[in-house]
C-alpha positions, 0 to 999 in steps of 0.5 A, a space after each residue: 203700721 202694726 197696732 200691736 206694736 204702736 200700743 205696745 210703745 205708746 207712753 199710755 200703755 208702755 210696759 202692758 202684758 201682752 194680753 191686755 195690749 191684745 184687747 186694746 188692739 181690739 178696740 181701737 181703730 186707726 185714721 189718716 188725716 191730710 195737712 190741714 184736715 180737722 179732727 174734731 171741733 170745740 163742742 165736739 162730744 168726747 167720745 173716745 181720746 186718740 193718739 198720734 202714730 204719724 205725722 202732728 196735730 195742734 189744739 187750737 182755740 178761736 176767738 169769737 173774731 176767728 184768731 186762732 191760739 195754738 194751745 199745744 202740738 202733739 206729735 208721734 206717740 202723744 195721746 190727745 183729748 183723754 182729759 174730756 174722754 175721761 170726764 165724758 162731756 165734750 171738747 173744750 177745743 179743736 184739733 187738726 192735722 198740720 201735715 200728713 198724719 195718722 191717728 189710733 182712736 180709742 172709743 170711750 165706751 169700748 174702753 171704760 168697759 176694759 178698764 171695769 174688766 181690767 183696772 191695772 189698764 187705767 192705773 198704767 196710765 195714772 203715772 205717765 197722766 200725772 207727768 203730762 198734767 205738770 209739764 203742762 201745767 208749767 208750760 202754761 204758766 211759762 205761755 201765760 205770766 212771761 213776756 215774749 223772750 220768756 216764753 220762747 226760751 221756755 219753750 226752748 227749754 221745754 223742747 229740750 227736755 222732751 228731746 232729752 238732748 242736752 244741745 239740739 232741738 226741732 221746731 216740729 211746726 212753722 214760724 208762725 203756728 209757734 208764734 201763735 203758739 207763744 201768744 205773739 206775731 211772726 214778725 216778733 217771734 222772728 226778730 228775738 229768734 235773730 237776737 238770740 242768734 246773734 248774742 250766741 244763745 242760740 244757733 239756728 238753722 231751718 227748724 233746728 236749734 242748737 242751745 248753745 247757752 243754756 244758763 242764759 236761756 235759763 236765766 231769761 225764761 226765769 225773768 232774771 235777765 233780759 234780752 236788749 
């Protein structure tokens, strides 16, 4: 992989000149981690942020019982932990690989000195930051305040809109991670995912979902209508 063209596309630093994707080249590093392997834990320092050229990474919290709740998975061109790099203190959660992947580490010292060198770096990415925090903000609310059928046909909807396809989407981690993810077991998440299948809301096979009504996943994520 060539860094140069990696940073180039990357959401973070889409439309640099070519000078400053050069100095970035310069500071970053990149890292490969197998299936499983961790990438950092809660309470780690937040000495740098990453982002992910191959492969996808969850951010989990655990619970003094060691339950694991999947807060978010972020997959090819998706920056983490820059929130805590920004505020330098240190994560407020774990990160680890759940396949094969590859990640650009971006150190925080190396690049709060380019930023002070070059303000127009951080200003590039103030807008695309801005976009991510109110996804996210609604996604949390969706996972928080709903009930099960809400949230997954939420995040349904969620998946669709980042696919920006209007029909198909792909389930990028397993049952049970997104059943984790949702705030459920796998048992439930299965048994609504074969009623949304049967009343023709849906079609799945494997990890691809077809959204085949969208006004009623629309409505259920809502609250307007329920799933007997």
């Amino acid at each position: 992989m060539k860094i140069y063209d990696f940073l180039a596309k990357a959401t973070l630093f889409q439309g640099l000149p070519e000078p400053q994707v050069n100095k970035l080249t310069r500071i970053v590093t990149e890292h490969s981690f197998a299936s499983g392997q961790v990438i950092f834990t809660e309470g780690d320092k937040a000495d740098g942020f990453y982002i992910v050229a191959s492969g996808r990474v969850k951010i989990y919290k655990l619970s003094p019982e060691g339950k694991e709740q999947i807060l978010h998975v972020f997959g090819p061109g998706e920056p983490f932990a820059e929130v805590a790099m920004f505020s330098g203190g240190t994560l407020p959660a774990h990160a680890e690989a759940i396949k094969e992947s590859k990640v650009i580490f971006i150190p925080r010292t190396a690049f709060v000195a380019l930023i002070q060198q070059d303000p127009s770096i951080a200003m590039n990415m103030l807008g695309t930051l801005s976009i991510r925090l109110k996804r996210f903000t609604s996604l949390i609310e969706d996972l928080s305040l709903k009930e099960v059928p809400q949230r997954l046909a939420a995040y349904l909807l969620y998946l669709e809109r980042e696919r920006k396809d209007s029909k198909h989407v792909e389930l990028a981690i397993s049952k049970g991670q997104l059943a984790s993810l949702l705030g459920t077991i796998p048992e439930t998440l299965s048994r609504i995912l074969r009623k949304m299948n049967a009343r023709g809301f849906i079609a799945a096979k494997g990890r691809m979902i077809e959204l085949r009504d969208k006004k009623t996943l629309e409505a259920i994520a809502a609250g307007e209508k329920t799933l007997l």
